[in-house]
C-alpha positions as CSV (number, residue, x, y, z in Angstrom):
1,X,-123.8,-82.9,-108.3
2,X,-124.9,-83.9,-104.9
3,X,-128.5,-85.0,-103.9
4,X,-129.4,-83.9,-101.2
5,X,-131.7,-85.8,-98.6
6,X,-135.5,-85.5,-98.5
7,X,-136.6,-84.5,-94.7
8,X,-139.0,-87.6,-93.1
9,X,-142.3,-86.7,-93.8
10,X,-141.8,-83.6,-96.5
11,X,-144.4,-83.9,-99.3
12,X,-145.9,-87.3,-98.3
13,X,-147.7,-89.4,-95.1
14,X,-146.0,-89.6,-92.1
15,X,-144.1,-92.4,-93.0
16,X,-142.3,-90.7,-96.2
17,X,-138.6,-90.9,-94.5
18,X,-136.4,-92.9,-97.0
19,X,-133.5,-89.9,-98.4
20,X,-132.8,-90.0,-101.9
21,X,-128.7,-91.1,-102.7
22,X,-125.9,-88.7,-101.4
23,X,-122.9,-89.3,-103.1
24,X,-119.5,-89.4,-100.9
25,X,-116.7,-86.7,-101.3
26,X,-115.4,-88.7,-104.5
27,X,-118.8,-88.6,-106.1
28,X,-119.4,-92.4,-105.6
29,X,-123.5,-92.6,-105.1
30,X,-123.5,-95.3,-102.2
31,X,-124.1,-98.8,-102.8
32,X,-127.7,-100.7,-102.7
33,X,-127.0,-101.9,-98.6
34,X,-125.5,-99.0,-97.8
35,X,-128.5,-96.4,-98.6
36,X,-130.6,-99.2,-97.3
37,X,-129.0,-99.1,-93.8
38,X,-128.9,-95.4,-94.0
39,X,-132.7,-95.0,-95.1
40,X,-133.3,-97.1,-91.8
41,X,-132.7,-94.4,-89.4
42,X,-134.6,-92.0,-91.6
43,X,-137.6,-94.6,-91.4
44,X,-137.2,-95.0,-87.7
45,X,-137.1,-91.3,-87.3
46,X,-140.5,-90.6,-89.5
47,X,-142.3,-93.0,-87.7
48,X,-141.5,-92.2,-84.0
49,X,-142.7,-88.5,-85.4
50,X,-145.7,-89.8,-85.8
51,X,-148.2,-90.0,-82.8
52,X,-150.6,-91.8,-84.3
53,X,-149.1,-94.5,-85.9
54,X,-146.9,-95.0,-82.2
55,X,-150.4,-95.1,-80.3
56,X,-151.9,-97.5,-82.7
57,X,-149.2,-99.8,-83.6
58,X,-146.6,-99.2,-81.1
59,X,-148.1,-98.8,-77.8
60,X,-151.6,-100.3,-78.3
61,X,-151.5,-103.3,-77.5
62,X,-149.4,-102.5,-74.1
63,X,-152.7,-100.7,-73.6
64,X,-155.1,-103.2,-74.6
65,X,-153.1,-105.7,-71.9
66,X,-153.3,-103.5,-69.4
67,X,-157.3,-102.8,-70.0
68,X,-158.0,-106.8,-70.0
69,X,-155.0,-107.1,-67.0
70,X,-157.0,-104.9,-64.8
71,X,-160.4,-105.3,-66.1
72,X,-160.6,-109.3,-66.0
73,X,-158.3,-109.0,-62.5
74,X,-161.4,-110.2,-60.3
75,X,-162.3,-113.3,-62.3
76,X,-159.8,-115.5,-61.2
77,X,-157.1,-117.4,-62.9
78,X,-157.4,-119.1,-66.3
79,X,-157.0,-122.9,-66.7
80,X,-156.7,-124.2,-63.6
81,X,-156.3,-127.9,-63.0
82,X,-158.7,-130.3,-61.1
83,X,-155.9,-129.9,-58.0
84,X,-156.4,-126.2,-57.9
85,X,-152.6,-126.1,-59.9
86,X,-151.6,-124.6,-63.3
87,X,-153.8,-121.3,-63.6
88,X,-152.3,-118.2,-65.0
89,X,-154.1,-114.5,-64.9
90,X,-155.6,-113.2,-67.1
91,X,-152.5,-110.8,-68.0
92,X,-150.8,-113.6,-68.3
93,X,-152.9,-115.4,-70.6
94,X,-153.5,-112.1,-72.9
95,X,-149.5,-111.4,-73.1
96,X,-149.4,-114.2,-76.0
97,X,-152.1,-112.8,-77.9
98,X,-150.7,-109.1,-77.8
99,X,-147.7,-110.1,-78.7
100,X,-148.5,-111.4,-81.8
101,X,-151.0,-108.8,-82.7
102,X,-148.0,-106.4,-82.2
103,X,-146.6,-108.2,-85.0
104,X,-149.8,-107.6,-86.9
105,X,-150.5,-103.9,-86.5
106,X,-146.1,-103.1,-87.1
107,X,-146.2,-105.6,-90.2
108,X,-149.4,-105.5,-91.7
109,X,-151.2,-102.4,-90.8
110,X,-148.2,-100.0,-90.2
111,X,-146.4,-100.9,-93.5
112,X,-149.6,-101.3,-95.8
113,X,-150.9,-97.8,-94.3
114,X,-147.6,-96.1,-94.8
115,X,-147.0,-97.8,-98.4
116,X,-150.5,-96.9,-99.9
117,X,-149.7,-93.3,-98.5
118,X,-146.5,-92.8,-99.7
119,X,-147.9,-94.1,-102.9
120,X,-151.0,-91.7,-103.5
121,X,-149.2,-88.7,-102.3
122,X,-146.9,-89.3,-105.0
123,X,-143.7,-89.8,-102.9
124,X,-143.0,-93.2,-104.0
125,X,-143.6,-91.8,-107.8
126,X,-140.4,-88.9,-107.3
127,X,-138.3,-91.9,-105.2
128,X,-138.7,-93.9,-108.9
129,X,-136.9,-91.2,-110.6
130,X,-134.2,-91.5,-108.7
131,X,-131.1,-93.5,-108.1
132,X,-132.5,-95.2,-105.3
133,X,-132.8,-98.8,-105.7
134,X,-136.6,-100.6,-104.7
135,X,-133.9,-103.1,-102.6
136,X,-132.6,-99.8,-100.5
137,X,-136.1,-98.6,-100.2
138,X,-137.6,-101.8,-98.5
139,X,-134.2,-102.4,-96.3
140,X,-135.1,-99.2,-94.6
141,X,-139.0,-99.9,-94.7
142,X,-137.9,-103.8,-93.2
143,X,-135.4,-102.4,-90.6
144,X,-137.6,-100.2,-89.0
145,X,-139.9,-102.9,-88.8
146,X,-138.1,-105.3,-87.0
147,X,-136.5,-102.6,-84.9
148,X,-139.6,-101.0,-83.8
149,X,-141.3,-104.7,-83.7
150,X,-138.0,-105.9,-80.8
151,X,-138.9,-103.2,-79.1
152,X,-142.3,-103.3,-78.8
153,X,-142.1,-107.2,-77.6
154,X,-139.2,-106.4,-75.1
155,X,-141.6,-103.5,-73.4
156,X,-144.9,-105.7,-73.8
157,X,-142.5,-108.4,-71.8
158,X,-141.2,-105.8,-69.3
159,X,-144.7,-104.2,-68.8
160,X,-146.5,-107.8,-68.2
161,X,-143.6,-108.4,-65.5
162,X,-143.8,-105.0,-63.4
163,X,-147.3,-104.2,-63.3
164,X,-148.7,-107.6,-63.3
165,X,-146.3,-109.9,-62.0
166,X,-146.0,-112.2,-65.1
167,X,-144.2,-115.1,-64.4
168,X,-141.9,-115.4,-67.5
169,X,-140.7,-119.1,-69.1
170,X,-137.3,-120.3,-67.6
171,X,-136.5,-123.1,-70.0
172,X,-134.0,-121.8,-72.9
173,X,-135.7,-124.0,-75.9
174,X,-139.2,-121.7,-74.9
175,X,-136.8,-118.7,-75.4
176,X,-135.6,-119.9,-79.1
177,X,-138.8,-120.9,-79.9
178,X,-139.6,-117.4,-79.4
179,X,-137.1,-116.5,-81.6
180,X,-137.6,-118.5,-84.8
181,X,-141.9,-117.4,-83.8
182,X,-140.8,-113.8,-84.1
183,X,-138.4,-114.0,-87.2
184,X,-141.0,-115.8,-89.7
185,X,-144.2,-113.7,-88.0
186,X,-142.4,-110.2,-89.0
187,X,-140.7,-111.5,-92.0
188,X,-144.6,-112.6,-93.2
189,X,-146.7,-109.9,-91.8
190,X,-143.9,-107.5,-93.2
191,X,-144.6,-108.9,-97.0
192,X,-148.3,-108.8,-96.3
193,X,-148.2,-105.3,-95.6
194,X,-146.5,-104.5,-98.7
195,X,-149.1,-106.8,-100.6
196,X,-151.8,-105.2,-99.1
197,X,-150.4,-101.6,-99.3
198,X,-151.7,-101.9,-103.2
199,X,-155.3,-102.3,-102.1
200,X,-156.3,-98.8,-101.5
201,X,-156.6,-96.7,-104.0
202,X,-156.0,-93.4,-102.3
203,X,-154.3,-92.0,-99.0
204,X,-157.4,-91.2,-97.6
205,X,-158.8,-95.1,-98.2
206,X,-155.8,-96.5,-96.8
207,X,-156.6,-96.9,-93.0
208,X,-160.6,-97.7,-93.9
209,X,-159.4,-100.4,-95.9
210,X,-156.6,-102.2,-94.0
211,X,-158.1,-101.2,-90.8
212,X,-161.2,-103.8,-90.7
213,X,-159.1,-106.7,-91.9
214,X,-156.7,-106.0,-89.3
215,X,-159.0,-105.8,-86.8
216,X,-160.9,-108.8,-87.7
217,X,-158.4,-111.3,-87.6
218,X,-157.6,-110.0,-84.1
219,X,-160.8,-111.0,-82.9
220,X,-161.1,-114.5,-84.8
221,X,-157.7,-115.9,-84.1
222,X,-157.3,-115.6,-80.3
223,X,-156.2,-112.2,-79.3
224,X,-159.7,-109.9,-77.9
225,X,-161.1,-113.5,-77.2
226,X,-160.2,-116.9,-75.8
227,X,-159.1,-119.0,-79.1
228,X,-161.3,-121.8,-77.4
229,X,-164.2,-120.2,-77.1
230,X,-165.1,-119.5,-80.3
231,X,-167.3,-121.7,-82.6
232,X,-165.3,-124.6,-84.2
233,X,-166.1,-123.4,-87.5
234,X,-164.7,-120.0,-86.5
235,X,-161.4,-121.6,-85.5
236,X,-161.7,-123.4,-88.8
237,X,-161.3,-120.1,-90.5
238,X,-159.4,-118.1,-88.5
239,X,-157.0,-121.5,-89.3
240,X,-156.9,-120.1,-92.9
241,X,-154.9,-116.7,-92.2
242,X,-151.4,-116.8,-90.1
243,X,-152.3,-114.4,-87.0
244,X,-154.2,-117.5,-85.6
245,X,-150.5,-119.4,-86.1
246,X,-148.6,-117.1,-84.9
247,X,-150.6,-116.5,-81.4
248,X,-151.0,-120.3,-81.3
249,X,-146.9,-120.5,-81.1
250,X,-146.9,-117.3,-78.8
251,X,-149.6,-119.3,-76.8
252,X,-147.1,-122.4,-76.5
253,X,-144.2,-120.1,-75.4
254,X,-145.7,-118.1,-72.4
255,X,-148.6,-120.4,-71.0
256,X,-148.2,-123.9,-69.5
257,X,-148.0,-127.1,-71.2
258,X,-151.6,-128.5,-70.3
259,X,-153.0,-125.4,-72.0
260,X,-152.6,-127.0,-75.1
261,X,-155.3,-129.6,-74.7
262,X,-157.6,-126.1,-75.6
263,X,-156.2,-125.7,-78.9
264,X,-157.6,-127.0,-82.3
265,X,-156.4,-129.8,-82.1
266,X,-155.7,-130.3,-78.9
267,X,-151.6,-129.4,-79.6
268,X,-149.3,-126.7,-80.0
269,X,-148.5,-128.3,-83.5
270,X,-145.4,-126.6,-83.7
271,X,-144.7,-128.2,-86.9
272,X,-148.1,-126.9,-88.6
273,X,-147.5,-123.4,-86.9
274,X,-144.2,-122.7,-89.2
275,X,-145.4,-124.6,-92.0
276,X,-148.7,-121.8,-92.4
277,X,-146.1,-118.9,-91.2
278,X,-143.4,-120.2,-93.8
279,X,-146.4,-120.5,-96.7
280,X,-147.6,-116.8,-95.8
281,X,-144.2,-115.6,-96.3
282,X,-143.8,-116.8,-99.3
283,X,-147.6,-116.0,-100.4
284,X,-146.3,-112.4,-99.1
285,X,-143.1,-112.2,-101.1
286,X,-145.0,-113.2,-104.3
287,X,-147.7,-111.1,-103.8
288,X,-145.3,-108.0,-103.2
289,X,-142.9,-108.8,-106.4
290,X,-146.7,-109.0,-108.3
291,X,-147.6,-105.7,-107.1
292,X,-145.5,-103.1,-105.9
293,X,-145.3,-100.4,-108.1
294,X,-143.3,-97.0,-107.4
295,X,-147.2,-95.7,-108.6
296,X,-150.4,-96.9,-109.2
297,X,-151.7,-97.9,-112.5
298,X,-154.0,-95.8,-114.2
């Protein structure tokens, strides 16, 4: 008998897209990576149907850029040297910071929202029934994360470039470094947000929840405010969680080299930056195989 797929969003959150097994015409149920890739474009589709999660993950913080871009135009240029050299605007200095809080909100608070959801309306309960494997499940969870998170940093990019002029780097290693900075940050904040889906304990509590944490960190770890600014004992803590990493790395790829006198420690510490994304990742992972279940426990 042939299952039949589950429409995105039918009898769960907005995110409920992953389709139950369909077997072929010989009655072969498809393999573990193949309903994986295929529950991809049903995730993609559930969450582009979604106008909130697009606004507050996807396109936020393209807005937030362009409200500090315009709002912050008339006070001049950041950093400038003693010669009058080296300054960058203020949409220049905020692109870093967005783009790893885009990571954030599509890894953490999309994933852990959409998770908890899926869980309390009882979607993930009927998808434990089933054939589907838990490996097919989070392939199509993880692809439309780091689909949706390419995009999102190729149109932040784009955006910073046409309506504020954003000089880009032009030396290839800043482009790789890029790179590697975006594959650990979604790979970690992707198993975060699966760790911290098991935190609310009902649909309703999932975005009061995961909301405030996400939101804090942005403010403490150099997005909202100028990572220098802030008390030494609030960098200090803000050192203890990887969003303050992450938009350290992002900080070494799109601002100039003597901006780095600001940080911490008065370096990009490239080094210490994947060493704290590498050890989230794997607190993530742990933390996910701990306590994922297809329903909560009574």
């Amino acid at each position: 008998m042939t299952n039949k797929a589950i429409p995105a969003g039918e009898g769960a959150g907005a995110g409920a897209s992953a389709s139950l097994p369909r077997t072929d015409a010989g009655g072969r149920l498809p393999g573990i990576l193949e309903s994986g890739v295929r529950n991809i474009g049903f995730e993609l589709r559930g969450y582009f149907r979604s106008p909130d999660a697009v606004f507050f993950t996807f396109l936020f913080p393209l807005v937030m850029l362009g409200i500090f871009g315009v709002a912050f135009q008339a006070s001049g240029e950041v950093g400038v040297r003693e010669d009058g050299t080296g300054g960058v605007t203020m949409a220049a200095y905020y692109l870093p910071g967005m783009a790893a809080a885009g990571l954030l909100l599509i890894g953490v608070q999309n994933l852990a929202t959409d998770i908890a959801r899926e869980r309390s309306d009882g979607w993930l309960r009927r998808l434990g029934g089933t054939p589907l494997s838990p490996v097919s499940y989070f392939i199509g969870k993880v692809g439309m994360i780091l689909v949706t998170a390419l995009a999102q940093l190729v149109l932040l990019i784009v955006f910073a470039v046409i309506a504020f002029q954003v000089d880009l780097p032009t030396e290839p290693e800043l482009w790789l470094r890029l790179a590697w900075l975006f594959g650990l940050g979604i790979v970690a904040m992707s198993l975060l947000g699966v760790a911290l889906s098991a935190l609310p304990r009902s649909s309703r509590s999932a975005t009061a929840v995961i909301l405030p944490v996400v939101l804090l960190l942005q403010f403490i770890s150099g997005v909202y405010l100028q990572f220098s600014m802030l008390p030494e004992w609030l960098q200090q803590v803000a050192s203890l969680f990887p969003l303050k990493w992450l938009a350290q790395g992002m900080r070494s790829v799109f601002l100039p080299g003597h901006f780095e006198l600001q940080e911490l420690g008065e370096s990009w510490d490239l080094g210490l930056v994947a060493l704290n994304l590498v050890g989230w990742l794997v607190a993530g992972l742990v933390l996910s195989l701990l306590t994922f279940r297809w329903q909560r426990r009574s």
